[in-house]
N, C-alpha and C positions, 0 to 999 in steps of 0.2 A: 149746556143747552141741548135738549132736542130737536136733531134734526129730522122733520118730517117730510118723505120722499117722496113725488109724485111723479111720475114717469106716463112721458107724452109719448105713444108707439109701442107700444112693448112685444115686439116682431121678435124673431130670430137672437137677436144678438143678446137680449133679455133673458131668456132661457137660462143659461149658464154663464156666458162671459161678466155680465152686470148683473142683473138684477138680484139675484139671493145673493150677493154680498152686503146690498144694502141694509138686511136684517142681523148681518154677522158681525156689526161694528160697532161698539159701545156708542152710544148718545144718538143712532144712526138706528131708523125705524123707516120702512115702505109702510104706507099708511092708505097709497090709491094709485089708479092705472088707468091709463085712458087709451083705447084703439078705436077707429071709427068705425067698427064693426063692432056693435054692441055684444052679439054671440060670445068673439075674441077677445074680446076684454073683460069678460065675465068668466069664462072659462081660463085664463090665465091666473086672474086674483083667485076664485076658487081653487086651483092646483097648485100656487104659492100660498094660501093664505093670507091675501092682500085684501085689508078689508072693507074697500070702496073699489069700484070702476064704474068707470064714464065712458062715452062714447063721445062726448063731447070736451075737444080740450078747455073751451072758455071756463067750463064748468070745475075742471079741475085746477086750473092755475087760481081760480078765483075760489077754493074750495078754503076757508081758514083756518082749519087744522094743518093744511101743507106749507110746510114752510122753505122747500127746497125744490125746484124743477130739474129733473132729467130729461133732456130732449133725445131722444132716442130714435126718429126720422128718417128716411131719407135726407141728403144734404138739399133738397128744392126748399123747402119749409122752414129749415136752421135761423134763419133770420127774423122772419116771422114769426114763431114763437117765443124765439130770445126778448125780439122785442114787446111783447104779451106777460111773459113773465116778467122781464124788469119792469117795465109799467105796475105791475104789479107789489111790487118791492121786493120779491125773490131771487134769491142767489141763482144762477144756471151755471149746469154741468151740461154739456152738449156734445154729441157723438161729431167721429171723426169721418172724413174731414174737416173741418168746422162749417166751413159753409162750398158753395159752388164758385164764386170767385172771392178774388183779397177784396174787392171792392162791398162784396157781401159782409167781409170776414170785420171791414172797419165800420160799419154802420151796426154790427151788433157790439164792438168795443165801445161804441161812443152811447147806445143806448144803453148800455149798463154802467156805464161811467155818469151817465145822464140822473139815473135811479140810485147812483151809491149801491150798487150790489156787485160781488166778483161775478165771472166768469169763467170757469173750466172747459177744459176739453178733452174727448176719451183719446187722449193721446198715453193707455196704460202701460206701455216699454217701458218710461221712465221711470216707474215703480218696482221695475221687475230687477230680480236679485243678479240676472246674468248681465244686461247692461249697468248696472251699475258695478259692478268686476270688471267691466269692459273701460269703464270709464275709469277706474281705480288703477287700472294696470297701466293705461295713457297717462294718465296722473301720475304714475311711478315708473316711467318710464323702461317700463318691460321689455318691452321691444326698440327700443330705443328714441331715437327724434323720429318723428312720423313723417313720411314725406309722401303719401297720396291713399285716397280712398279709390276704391273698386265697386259697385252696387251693381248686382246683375241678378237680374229676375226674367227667365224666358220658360213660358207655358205656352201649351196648346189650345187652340182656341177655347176650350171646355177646362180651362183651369180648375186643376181639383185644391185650390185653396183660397177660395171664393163661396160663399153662400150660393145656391140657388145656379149652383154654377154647371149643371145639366141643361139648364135653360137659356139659349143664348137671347134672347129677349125679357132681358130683368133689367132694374132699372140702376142696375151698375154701369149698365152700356149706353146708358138714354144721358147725354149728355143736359137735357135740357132740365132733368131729375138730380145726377150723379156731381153734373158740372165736368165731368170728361167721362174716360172711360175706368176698366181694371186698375191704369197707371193712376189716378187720382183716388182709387180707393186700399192702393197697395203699398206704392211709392210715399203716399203723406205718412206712412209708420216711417219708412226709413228715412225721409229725409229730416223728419223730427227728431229722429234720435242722433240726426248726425249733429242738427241743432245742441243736441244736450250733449254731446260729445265733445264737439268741439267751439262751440257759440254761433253765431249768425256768418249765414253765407251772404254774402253782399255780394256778387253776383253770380249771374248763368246761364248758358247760350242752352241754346239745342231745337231739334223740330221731330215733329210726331207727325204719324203717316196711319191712312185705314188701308193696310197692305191685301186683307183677306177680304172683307167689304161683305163679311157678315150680319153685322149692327153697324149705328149711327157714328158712334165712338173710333176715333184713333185707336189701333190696338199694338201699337210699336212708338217710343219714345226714344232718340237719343240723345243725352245731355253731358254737360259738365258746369262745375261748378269752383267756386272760391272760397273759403272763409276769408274772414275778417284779417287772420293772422297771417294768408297767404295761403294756407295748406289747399291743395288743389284738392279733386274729385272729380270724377264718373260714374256713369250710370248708362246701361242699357235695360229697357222694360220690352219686352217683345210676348205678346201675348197670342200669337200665330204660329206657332214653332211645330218641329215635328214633336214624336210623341218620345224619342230616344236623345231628342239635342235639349231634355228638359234640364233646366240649373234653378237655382236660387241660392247667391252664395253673394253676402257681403266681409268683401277682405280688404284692413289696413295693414296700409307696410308701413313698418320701420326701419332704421339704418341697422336694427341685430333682429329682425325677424319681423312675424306677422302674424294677424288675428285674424280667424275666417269665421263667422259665423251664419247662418240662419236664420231671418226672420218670421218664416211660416211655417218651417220644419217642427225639428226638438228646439229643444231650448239650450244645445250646447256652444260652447266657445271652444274653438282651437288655439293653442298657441305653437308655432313654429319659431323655435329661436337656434340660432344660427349653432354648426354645433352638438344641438339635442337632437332629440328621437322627437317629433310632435307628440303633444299630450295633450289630449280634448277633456276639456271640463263640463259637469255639468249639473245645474241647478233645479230645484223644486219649485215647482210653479204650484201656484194655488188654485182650485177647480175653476174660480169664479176668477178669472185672470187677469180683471180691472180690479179686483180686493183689494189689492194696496196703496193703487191711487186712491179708488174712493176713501180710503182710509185719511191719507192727507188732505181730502178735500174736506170731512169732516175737522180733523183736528184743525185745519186754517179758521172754518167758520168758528171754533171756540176756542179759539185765540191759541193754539197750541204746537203750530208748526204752519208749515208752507206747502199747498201743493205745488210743484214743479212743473205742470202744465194747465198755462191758464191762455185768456184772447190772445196773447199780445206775443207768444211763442207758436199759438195755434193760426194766428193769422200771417207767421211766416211763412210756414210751412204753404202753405194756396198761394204767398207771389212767387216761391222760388219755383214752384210746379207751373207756375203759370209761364214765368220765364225762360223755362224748358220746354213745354209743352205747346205754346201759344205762339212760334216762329216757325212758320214754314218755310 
């Protein structure tokens, strides 16, 4: 089957991360685009070759040549169109976070369970060649039995690995928009992946503080965490830092060494095992660097495999941030 793409937002993250992958994947066609600035959304499909845009979403979810929604948004609206598109009878793929709270995140699972239609989430790590090594080597226990995770991400208030991140008044920070601040739009990659790493965290303490009182938003998070199996975890997010104490380093130990990697940098993995010299590996990422996801979202719609991130993994991810984030 052909799947035909229509893409609600087509801002920034369209450009290169998603959107020309959709035409680079067998049975997988961008056929329309919708921004509410008519200009922007004509000028987008013209420079991709997209050959309808709207300015109006009604008109594109209801457009019957599309048969696939990308909601591509801000996280204020994720709900709202989910449930526009499943009314509709259309599949949704929806950008990440999934929505501003879990409470958001279960009323777009239940309306698309209401319409018999999936649900995706651009949670694209778990397509990517280096966490899946990552997760192949905990599988085979490379490093040995794993006994705690590390997440540490501290930038300066102007974090340079943020969209739009010259401008402290974007609506990464607008809590009422974002649903938090940088930590909800930084921390829901890693804490997903830790999901796909090691399964669901069932629980997590922690509190978040507006330390600098720049924006709306908390821009410092301390947490920790459980899985299911026991393995603990931590997390510090601190987005007020000097410009020389800057880190971004997620590291698992094991009882014969440890894995550090990266989630905004390169794309490499370290492994340090007890013994060796370390040796950093590292992987080919694709331009379009949701490519592979949307690739599985495609094959699930014709019957031909599974994508790996759908509601019901992406709406983990918003209560364990919320469990951390939401205790002062």
């Amino acid at each position: 089957m052909q799947i035909n793409w229509g893409i609600i937002g087509v801002g920034d993250v369209c450009e290169v991360k998603s959107g020309p992958a959709f035409n680079k994947i067998n049975d997988s066609r961008l056929v329309a685009v919708m921004r509410r600035s008519a200009s922007l959304a004509k000028n987008y499909a013209e420079r991709h070759g997209v050959p309808k845009w709207y300015d109006d979403a009604d008109a594109l979810i209801n457009d019957p040549e599309v048969n696939a929604i990308y909601i591509a948004t801000p996280p204020n609206v994720h709900l709202y169109y989910t449930q526009k598109a499943a009314a509709a009878g259309k599949p949704v793929y929806v950008e990440k976070p999934m929505a501003r709270t879990y409470v958001e995140c279960e009323a777009m699972i239940a309306a698309c369970q209401q319409a018999n239609v999936p649900l995706f989430v651009a949670y694209y790590r778990r397509a990517l060649e280096n966490f899946k090594a990552i997760k192949n080597w905990i599988e085979d226990s490379t490093i040995g039995d794993i006994r705690f995770v590390d997440i540490q991400v501290h930038k300066p208030i102007r974090p340079d690995i943020v969209g739009a991140s010259q401008n402290l008044a974007n609506w990464r920070t607008d809590p009422e928009v974002a649903g938090g601040g940088y930590f909800h739009d930084l921390a829901c990659h890693q804490l997903d992946i830790m999901d796909f790493l090691f399964g669901p965290v069932t629980r997590a303490s922690g509190y978040s503080l507006n330390q600098a009182g720049v924006y709306p938003a908390d821009d410092i998070v301390i947490g920790q965490f459980q899985f299911a199996s026991g393995l603990p975890g931590q997390g510090s997010w601190c987005f007020s830092t000097s410009q020389n104490a800057q880190k971004e380093i997620t590291t698992i130990y094991g009882s014969r060494g440890s894995m550090s990697f990266p989630f905004f940098g390169d794309h490499s993995v370290t492994l340090h095992l007890d013994g060796q010299e370390p040796v950093k590996h590292f992987f080919d990422i694709p331009q379009n660097i949701q490519h592979p996801l949307i690739q599985t979202i495609v094959d699930e719609l014709n019957g031909r495999g599974k994508c790996p991130s759908n509601g019901e993994s992406g709406a983990k991810t918003n209560q364990v941030m919320e469990w951390m984030a939401n205790i002062k």
